[in-house]
C-alpha positions as CSV (number, residue, x, y, z in Angstrom):
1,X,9.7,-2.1,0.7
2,X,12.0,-3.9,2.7
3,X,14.8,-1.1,1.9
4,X,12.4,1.3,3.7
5,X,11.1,-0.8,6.3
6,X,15.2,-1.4,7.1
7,X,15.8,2.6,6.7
8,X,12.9,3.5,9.5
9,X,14.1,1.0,12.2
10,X,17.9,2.1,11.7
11,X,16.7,6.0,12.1
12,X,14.0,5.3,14.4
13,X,16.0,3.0,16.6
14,X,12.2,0.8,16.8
15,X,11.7,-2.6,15.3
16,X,9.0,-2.4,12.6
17,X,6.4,-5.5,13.5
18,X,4.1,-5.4,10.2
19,X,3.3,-1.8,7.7
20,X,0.4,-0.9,5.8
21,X,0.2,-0.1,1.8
22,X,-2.4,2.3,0.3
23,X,-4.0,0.1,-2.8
24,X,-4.8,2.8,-5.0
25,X,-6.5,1.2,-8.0
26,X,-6.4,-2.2,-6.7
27,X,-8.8,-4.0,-4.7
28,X,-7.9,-5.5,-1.1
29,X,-7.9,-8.9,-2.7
30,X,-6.3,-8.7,-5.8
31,X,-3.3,-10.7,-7.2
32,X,-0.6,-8.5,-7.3
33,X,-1.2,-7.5,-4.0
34,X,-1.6,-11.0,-2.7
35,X,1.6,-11.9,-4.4
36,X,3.2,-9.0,-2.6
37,X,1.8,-10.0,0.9
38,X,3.4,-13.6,0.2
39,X,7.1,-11.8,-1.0
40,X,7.5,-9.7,2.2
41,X,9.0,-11.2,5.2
42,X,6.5,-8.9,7.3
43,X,2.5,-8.7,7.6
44,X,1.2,-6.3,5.0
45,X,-1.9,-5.0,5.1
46,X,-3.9,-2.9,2.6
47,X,-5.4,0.5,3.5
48,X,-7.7,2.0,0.7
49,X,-7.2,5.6,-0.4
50,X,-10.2,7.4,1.1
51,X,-11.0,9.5,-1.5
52,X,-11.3,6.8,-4.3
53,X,-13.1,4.2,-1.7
54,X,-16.3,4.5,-3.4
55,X,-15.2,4.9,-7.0
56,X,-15.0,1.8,-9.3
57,X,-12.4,0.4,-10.9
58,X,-12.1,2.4,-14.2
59,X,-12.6,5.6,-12.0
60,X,-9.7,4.4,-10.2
61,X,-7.5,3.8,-12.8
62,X,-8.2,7.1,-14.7
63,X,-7.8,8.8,-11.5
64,X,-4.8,7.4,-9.4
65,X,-1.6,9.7,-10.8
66,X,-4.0,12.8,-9.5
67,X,-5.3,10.8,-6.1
68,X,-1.3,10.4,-5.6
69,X,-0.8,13.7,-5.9
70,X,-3.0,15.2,-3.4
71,X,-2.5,12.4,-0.4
């Protein structure tokens, strides 16, 4: 992630202050994602796919190589 956040300000010529990461099957609290937030030297926050927002977990993780295709 920082590779990318590094690639968009040198083509963009704008600093990048803090970037958002869809969670797919994980929930806005979960480990791996908190581990993530603490890893990265900017704010991160979690944006859940709209699609799968009301579907539980196992629906989610069944799902989420189709949900990734169509977003």
């Amino acid at each position: 992630m920082e590779n990318t956040v590094n690639f968009v300000e040198d083509k963009e010529k704008k600093k990048v202050n803090s970037f958002r990461v869809r969670l797919g099957i994980l929930e806005p609290e979960e480990e791996m994602f908190l581990q993530l937030k603490e890893k990265l030297s900017l704010p991160a926050k979690g944006i859940e796919a709209g699609l799968t927002s009301k579907l539980g977990l196992r629906e989610k993780m069944i799902l989420s190589p189709l949900i990734g295709q169509i977003l």
